[in-house]
C-alpha positions in Angstrom: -14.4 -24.1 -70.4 -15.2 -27.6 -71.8 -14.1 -29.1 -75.1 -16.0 -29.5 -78.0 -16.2 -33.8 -77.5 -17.6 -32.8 -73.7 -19.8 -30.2 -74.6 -21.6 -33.0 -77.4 -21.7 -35.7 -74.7 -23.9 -33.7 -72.2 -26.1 -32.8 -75.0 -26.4 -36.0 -75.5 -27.1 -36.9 -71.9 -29.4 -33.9 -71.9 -31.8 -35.3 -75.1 -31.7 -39.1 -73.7 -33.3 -37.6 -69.9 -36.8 -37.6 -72.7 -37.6 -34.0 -71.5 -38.0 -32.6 -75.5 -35.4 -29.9 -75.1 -35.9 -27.4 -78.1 -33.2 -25.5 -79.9 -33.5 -22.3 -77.7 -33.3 -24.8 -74.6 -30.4 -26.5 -75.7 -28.4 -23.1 -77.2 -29.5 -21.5 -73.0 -28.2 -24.5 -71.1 -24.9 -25.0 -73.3 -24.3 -21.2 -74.3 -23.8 -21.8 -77.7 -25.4 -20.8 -80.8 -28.1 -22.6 -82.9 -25.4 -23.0 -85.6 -23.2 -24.2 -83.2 -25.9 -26.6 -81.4 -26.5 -27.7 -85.0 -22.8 -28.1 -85.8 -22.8 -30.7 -82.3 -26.4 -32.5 -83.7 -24.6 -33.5 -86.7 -21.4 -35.0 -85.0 -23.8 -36.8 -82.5 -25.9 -38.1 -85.6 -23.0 -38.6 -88.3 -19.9 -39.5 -85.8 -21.4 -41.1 -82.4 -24.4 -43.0 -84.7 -27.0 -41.6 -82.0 -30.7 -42.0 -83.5 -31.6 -38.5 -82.5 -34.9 -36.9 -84.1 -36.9 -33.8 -84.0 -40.3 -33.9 -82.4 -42.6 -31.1 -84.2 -45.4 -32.0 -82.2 -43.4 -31.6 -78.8 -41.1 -28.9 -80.1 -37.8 -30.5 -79.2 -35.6 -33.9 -79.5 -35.4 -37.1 -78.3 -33.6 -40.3 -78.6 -35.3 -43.3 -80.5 -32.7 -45.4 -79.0 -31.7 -43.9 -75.8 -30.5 -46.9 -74.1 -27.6 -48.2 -76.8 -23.9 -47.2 -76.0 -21.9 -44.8 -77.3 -19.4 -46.4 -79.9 -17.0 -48.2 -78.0 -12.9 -47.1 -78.3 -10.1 -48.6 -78.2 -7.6 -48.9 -75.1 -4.0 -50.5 -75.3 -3.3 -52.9 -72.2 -1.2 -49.8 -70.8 -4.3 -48.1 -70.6 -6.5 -50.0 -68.8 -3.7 -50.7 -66.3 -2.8 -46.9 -65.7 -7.2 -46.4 -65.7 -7.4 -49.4 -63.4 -4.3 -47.9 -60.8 -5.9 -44.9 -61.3 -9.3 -46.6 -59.2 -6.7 -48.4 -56.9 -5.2 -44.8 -56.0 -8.3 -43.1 -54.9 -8.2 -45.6 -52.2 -5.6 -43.4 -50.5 -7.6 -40.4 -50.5 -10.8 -42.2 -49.0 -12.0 -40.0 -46.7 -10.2 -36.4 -47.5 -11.7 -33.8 -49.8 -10.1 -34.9 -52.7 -12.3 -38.3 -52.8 -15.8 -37.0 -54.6 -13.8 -35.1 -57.2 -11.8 -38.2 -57.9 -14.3 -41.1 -58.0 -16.4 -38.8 -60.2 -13.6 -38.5 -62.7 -12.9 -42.2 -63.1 -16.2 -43.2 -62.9 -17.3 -40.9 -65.9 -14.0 -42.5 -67.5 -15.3 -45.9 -66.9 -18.5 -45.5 -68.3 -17.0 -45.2 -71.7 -15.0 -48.0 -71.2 -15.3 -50.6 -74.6 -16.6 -53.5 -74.0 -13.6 -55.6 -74.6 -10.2 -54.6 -73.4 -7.1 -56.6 -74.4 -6.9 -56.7 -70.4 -8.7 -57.3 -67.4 -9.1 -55.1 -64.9 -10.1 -57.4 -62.1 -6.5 -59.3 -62.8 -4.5 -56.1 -62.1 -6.4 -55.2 -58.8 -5.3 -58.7 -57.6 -1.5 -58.0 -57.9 -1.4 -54.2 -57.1 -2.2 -52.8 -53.8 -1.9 -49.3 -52.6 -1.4 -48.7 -49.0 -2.3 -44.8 -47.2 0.6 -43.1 -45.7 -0.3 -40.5 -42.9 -2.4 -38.7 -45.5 -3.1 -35.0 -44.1 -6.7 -33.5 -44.6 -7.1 -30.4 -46.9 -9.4 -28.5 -48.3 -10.1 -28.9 -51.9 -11.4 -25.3 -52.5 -7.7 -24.1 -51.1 -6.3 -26.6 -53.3 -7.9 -25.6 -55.9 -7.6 -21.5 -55.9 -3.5 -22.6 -55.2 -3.8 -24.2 -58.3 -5.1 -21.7 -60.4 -3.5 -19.0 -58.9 -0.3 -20.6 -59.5 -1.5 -21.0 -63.6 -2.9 -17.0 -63.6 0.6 -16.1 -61.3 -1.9 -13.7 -58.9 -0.4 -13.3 -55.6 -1.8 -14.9 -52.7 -1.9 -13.2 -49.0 -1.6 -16.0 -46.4 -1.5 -16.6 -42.8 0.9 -19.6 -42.3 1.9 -21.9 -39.3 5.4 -22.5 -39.4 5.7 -25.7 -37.3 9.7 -25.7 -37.0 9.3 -22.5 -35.0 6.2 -22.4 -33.7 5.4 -19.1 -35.6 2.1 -17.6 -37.4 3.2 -15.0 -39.6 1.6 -13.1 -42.7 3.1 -13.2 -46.1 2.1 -12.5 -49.4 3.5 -15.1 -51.8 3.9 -15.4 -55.3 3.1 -18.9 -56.1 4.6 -21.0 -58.8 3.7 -24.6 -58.4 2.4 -27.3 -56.3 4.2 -30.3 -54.8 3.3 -33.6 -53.5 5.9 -35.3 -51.2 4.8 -38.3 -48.9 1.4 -38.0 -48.2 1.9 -34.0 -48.1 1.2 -31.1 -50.6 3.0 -27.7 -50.7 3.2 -25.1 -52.5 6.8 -23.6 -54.1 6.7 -20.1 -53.8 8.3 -17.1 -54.0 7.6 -14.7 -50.5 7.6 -11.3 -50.5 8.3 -10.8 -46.9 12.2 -13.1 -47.1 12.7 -12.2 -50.8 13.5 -15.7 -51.8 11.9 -18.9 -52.4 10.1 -20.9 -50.2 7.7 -24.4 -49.4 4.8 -23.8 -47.8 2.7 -27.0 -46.7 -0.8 -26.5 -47.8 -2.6 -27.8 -44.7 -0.4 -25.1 -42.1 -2.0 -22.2 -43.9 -4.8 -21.0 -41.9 -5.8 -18.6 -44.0 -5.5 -17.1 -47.5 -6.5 -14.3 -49.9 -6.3 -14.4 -53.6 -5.3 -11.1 -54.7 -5.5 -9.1 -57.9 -2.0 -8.3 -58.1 -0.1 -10.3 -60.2 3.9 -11.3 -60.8 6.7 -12.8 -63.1 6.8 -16.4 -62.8 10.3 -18.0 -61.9 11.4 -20.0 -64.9 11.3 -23.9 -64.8 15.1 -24.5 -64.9 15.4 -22.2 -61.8 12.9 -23.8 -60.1 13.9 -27.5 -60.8 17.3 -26.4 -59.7 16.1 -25.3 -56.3 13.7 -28.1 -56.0 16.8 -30.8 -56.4 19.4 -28.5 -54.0 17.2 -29.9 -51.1 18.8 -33.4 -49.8 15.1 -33.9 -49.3 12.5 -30.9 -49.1 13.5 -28.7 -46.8 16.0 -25.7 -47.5 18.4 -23.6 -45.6 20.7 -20.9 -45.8 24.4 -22.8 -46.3 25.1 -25.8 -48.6 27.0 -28.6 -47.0 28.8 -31.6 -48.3 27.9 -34.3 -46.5 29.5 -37.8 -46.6 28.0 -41.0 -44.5 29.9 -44.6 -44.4 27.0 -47.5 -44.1 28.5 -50.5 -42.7 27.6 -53.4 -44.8 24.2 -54.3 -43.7 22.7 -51.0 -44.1 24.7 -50.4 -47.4 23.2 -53.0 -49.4 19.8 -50.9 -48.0 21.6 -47.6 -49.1 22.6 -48.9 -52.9 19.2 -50.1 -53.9 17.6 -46.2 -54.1 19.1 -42.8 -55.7 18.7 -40.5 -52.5 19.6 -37.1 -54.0 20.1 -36.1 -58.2 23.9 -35.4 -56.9 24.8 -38.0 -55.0 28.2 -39.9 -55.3 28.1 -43.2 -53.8 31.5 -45.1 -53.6 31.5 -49.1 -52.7 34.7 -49.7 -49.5 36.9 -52.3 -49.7 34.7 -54.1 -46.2 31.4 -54.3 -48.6 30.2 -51.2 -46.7 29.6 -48.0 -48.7 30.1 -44.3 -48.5 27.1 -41.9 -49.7 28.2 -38.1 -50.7 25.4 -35.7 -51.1 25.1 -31.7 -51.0 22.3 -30.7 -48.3 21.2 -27.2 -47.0 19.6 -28.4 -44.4 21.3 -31.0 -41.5 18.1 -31.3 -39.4 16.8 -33.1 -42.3 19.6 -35.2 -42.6 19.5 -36.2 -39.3 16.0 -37.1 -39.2 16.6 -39.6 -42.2 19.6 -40.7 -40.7 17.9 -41.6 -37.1 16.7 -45.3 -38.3 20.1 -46.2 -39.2 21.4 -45.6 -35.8 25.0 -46.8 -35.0 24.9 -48.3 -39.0 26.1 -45.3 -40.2 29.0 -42.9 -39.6 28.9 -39.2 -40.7 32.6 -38.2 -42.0 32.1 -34.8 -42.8 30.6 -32.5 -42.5 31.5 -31.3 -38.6 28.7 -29.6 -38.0 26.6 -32.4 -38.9 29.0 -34.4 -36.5 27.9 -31.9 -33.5 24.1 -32.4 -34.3 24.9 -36.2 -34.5 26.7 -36.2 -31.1 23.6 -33.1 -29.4 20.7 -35.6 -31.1 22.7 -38.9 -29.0 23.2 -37.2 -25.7 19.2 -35.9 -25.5 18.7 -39.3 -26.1 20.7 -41.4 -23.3 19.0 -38.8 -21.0 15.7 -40.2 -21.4 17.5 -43.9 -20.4 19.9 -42.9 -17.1 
């Protein structure tokens, strides 16, 4: 449903097109009433100063002026620079579904742009640059019915390709809110088939029914909770405690960013540093650890050790 402020701006836009639209055209195409539709006139004439008359030889109104500009509003310099990254970030989704719906947005934004801004646009594109990950096509209409269905809590039937095993399996999911990590969205979920929560990426499901069935949503807390138990994203069945000693190269890498909401991080006497984190799952760990190579030394936990020590030995087989 659109506000009140859109609803008068496409009225607007509907007079200026010079077609005469008459009272009973205007309450049709808007699905309002005529004291409504006279309500918006009013605000158009008294609040946006447009010269709008009624023709009684046509039967309908027009614009005297249809070519001046809405009054102008005022931005702060924050707000140009978040509308102006918000142009910059569309380059990212070039080419995925996402793009029309986007540049339409800012471009209606930008329309209504003053004409003087306290900063200028042009000089912020010069010194801020997105650059595209891996960004993984989706469809907007899936998107979309994720969305809402995660705003009306209806349970969803899917058919989902788990890529860690290889698997396509039914579920019916109860979902609670979307997620965007690295280039990727998923959906946070509660599924019916393993009774517990769980992060579905949006582009493995092949397939998906909305249902009429509804559910309880999960509350926030719990959710955030779960969300930060992850070292990362990905969840599994056991908590560990993991500690990693960086020698002093890497650490000065490893001090600069907070890698989990728990982490302890402890500075060693050599200038290296130790990293202490809770993680669920170690496959996840490993794959972060992988660029640090020989740099960093896992202490505990052992079972991480063992999948340090599996992960080496695949490796020199590829080089004897």
């Amino acid at each position: 449903m659109s506000t009140k402020l859109e609803r008068v701006l496409n009225i607007d836009t509907e007079i200026c097109r010079g077609g005469f639209p008459s009272v009973q055209d205007l309450c049709q195409k808007f699905e309002v009433s005529e004291r409504t539709l006279h309500d918006d006139l009013r605000y158009l004439k008294d609040r946006l100063a447009r010269e709008i008359v009624f023709d009684h030889n046509r039967g309908g109104y027009f614009n005297t002026n249809p070519t001046k500009r809405l009054p102008s509003f005022e931005l702060s310099s924050g707000e140009v620079f978040a509308l102006t990254l918000g142009k910059e970030i569309l380059s990212i989704y070039t080419g995925t579904s996402f793009e029309a719906t986007l540049r339409s947005a800012l471009e209606k934004i930008s329309e209504r742009l003053p004409e003087k801004v306290n900063v200028d646009p042009e000089e912020i594109k010069s010194v801020v640059k997105f650059r595209a990950n891996a960004i993984v096509p989706l469809s907007a209409k899936m998107f979309n019915d994720i969305n809402k269905s995660c705003d009306t809590q209806q349970q969803i039937e899917i058919t989902y390709f788990a890529a860690s095993k290889g698997e396509i399996t039914n579920r019916t999911i109860n979902p609670q809110l979307l997620l965007h990590d690295r280039g990727t969205w998923y959906v946070i979920a509660y599924c019916n088939s393993r009774r517990d929560l769980r992060m579905f990426a949006l582009h493995r499901i092949q397939d998906y029914k909305v249902l009429d069935s509804t559910f309880k949503p999960i509350s926030k807390t719990e959710l955030n909770e779960w969300i930060d138990s992850a070292f990362q994203l990905e969840h599994g069945e056991k908590s560990f405690d993991v500690k990693i000693e960086f020698v002093p190269h890497s650490a000065r890498y490893i001090r600069e960013r907070i890698w989990h909401p728990q982490q302890v991080l402890e500075d060693l006497p050599d200038g290296s540093c130790r990293l202490s984190f809770p993680a669920t799952s170690l496959d996840e760990v490993m794959r972060w650890l992988a660029p640090y190579g020989a740099e960093a030394v896992i202490t505990e936990p052992k079972e991480l050790i063992d999948l340090a020590i599996e992960w080496s030995t695949d490796i020199l087989k590829h080089y004897r």
